[in-house]
Backbone as JSON, one array per atom type, in Angstrom:
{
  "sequence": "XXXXXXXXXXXXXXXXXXXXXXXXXXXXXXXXXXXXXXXXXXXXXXXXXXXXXXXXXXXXXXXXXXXXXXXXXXXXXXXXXXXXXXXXXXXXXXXXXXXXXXXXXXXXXXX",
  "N": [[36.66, 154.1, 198.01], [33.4, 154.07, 197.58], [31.28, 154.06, 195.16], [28.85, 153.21, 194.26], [26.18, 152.88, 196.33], [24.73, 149.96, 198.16], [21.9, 150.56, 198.44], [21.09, 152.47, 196.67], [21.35, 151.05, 194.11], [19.71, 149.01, 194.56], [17.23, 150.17, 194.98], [17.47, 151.1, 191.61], [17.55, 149.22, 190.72], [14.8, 148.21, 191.35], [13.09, 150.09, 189.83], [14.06, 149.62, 187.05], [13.1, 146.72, 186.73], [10.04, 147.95, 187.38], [9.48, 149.15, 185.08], [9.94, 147.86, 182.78], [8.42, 146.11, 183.34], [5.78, 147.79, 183.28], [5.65, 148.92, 180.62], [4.1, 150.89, 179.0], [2.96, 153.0, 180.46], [3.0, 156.36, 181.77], [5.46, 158.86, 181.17], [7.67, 159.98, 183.2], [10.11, 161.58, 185.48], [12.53, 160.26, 187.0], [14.6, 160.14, 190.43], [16.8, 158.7, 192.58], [17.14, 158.35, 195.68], [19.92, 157.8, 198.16], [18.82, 156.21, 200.01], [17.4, 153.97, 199.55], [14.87, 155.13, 198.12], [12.57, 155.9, 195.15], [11.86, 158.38, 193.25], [9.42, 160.21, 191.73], [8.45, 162.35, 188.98], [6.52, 164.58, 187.08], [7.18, 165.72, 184.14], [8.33, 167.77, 181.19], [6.31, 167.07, 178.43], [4.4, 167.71, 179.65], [2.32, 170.0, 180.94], [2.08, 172.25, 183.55], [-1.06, 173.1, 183.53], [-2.33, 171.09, 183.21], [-4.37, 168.61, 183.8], [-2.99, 166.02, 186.39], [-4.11, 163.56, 187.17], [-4.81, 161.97, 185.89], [-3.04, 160.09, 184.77], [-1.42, 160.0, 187.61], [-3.29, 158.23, 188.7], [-3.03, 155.61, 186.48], [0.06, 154.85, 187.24], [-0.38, 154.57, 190.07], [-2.53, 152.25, 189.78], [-0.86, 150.73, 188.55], [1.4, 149.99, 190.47], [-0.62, 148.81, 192.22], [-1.6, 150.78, 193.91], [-3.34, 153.3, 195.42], [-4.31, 157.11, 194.23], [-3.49, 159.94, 196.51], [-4.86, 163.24, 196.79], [-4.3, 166.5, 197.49], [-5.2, 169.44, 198.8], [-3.6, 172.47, 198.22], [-2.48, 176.25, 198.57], [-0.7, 178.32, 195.62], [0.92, 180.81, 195.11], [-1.3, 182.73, 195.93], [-3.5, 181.02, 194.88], [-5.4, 178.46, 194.48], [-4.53, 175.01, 194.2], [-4.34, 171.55, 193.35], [-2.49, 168.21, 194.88], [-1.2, 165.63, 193.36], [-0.55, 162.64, 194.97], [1.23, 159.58, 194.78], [2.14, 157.04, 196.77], [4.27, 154.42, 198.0], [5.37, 150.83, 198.79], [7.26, 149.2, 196.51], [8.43, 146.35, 195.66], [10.17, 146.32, 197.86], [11.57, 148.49, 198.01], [10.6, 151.86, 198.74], [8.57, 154.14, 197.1], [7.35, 157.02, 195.5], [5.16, 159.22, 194.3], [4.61, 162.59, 192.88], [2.8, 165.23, 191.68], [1.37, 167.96, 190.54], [-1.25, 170.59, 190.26], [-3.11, 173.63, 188.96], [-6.48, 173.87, 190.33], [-7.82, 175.24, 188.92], [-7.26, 173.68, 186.05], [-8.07, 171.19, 186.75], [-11.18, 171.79, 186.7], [-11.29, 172.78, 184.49], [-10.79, 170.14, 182.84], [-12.98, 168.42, 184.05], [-14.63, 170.08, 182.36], [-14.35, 169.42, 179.88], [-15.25, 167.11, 180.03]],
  "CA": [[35.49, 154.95, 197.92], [31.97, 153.6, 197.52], [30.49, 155.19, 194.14], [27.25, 153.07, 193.98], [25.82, 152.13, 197.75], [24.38, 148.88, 197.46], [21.08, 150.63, 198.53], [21.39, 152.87, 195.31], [21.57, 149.53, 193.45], [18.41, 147.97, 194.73], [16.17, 151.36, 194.1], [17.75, 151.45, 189.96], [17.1, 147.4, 189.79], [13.6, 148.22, 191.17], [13.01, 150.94, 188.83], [13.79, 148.87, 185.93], [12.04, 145.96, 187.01], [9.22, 148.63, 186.89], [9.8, 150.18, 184.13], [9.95, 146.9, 182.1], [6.79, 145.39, 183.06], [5.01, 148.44, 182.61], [6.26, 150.06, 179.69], [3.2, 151.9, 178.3], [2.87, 153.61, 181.54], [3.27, 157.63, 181.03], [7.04, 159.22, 181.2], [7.78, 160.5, 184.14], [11.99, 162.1, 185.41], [12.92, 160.02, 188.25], [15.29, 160.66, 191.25], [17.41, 157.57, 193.53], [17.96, 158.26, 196.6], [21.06, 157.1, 198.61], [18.07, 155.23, 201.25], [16.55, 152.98, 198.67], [13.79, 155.76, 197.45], [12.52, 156.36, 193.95], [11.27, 159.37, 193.45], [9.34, 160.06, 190.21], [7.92, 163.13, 188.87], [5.71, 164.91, 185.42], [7.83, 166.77, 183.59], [8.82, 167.4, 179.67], [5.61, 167.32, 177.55], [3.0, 167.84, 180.64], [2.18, 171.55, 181.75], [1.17, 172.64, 184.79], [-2.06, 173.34, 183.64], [-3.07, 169.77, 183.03], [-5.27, 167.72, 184.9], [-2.31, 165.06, 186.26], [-4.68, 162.73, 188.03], [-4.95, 160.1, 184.85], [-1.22, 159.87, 184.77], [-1.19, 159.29, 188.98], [-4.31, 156.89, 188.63], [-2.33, 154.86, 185.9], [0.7, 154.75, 188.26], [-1.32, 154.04, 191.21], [-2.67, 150.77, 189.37], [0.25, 149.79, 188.58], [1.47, 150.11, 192.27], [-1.29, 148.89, 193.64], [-1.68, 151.87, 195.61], [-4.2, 154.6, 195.61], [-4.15, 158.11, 194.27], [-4.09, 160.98, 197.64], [-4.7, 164.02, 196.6], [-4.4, 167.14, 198.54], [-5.11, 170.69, 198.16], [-2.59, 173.46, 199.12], [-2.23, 177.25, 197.71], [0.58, 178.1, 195.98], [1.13, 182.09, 194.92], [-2.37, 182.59, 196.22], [-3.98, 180.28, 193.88], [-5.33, 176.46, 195.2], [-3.84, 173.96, 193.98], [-4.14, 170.04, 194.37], [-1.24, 167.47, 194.68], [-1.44, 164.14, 193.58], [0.36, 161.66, 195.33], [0.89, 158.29, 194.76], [3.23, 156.47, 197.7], [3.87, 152.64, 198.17], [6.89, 149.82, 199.08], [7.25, 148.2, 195.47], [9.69, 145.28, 195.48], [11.01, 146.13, 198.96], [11.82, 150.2, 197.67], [9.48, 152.6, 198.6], [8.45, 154.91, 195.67], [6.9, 158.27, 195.67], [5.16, 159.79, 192.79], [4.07, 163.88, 193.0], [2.5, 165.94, 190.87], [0.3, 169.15, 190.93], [-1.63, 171.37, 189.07], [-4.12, 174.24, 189.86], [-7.65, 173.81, 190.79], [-8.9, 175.8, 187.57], [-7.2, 173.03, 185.15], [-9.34, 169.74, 186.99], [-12.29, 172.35, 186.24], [-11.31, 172.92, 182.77], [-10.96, 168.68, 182.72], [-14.65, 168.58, 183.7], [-16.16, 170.66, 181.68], [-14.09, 169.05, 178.51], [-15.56, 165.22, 180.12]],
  "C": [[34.36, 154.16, 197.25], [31.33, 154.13, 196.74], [29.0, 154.28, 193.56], [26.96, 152.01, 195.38], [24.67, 150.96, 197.31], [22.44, 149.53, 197.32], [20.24, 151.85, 197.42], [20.59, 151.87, 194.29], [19.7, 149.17, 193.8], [17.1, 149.22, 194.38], [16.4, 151.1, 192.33], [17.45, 150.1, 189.73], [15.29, 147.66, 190.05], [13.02, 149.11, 190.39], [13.19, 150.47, 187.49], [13.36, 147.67, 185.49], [10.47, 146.51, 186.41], [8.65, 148.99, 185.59], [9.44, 149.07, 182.74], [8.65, 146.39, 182.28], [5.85, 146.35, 183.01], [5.79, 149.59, 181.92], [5.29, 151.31, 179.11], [2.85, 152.96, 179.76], [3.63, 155.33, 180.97], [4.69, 157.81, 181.54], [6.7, 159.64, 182.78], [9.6, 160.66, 184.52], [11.77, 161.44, 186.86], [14.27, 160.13, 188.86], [15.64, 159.35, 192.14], [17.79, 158.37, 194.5], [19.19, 157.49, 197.51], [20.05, 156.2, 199.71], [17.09, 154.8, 200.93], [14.75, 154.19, 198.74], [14.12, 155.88, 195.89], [11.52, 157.48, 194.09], [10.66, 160.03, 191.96], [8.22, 161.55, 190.29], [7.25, 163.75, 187.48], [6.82, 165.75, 185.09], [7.91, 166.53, 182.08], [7.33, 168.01, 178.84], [4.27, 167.57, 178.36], [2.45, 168.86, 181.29], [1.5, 171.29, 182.9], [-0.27, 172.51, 184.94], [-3.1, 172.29, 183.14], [-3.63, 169.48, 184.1], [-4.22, 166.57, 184.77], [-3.06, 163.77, 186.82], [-4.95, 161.59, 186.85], [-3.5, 159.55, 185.05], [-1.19, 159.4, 186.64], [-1.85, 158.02, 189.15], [-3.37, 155.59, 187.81], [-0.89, 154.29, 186.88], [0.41, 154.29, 189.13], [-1.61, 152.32, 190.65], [-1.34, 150.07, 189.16], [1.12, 149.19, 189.58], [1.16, 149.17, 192.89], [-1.7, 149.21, 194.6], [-3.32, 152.16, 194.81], [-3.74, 156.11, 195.33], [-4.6, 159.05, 195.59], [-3.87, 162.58, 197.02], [-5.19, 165.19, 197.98], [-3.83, 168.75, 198.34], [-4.48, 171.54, 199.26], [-2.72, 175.15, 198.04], [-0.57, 177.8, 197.83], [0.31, 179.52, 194.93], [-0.68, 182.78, 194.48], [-3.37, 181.98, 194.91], [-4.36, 179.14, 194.19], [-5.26, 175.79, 194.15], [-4.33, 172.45, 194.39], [-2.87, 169.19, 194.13], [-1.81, 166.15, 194.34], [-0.3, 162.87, 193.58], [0.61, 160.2, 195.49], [2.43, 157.47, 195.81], [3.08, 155.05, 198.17], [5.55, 151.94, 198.45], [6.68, 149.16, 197.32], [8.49, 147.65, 195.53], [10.43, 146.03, 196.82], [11.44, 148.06, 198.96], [10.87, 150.57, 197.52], [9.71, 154.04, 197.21], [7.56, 155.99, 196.06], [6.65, 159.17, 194.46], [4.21, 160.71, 193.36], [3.94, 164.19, 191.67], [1.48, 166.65, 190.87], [-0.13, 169.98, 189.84], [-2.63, 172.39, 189.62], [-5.32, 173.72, 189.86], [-8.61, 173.76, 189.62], [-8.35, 174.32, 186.69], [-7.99, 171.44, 185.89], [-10.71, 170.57, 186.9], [-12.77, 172.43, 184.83], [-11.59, 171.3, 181.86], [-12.41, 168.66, 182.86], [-15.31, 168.74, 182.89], [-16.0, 170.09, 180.28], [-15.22, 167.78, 178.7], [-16.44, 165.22, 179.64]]
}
């Protein structure tokens, strides 16, 4: 029996590759898939009702990507997502995170 597929393996080495050269980078709970994905998400000390788009931007640079955000309603309420998606080191990566509409308003009006 096969209890770590090699393609397991090469997501958790690129993930701590990651992880190591950018350490100050914000927390985030990530997820391996069995078909070399990382899957990383806000959770813990970050409410909903934050503005997550510094935390994706930071991510994003580090990447090399681009933040996409993209508005959806979710218990009639709009919403945006922000998604940051890229190949790093050969494993593609996938970083979500959402918040409503009103808290990047409430960000504004603090800026």
């Amino acid at each position: 029996m096969k209890t770590n597929p090699i393609s397991q393996l090469s997501a958790a080495t690129a993930l701590v590759q990651l992880l190591t050269e950018h350490p100050d980078l914000p927390a985030l709970s990530w997820r391996i898939s069995a078909h070399e994905r990382l899957a990383g998400i806000v959770q813990g000390s970050h409410t909903r009702n934050e503005d997550p788009r510094p935390i994706a931007r930071a991510w994003a640079a580090a990447l090399g990507t681009e933040v996409v955000e993209t508005e959806f309603v979710f218990e009639d309420e709009p919403n945006v997502e922000c998604s940051v998606e890229t190949v790093w080191r050969d494993v593609r990566v996938r970083i979500v995170m959402s918040c409503p509409v009103s808290a990047l308003a409430e960000t504004a009006v603090a800026a």
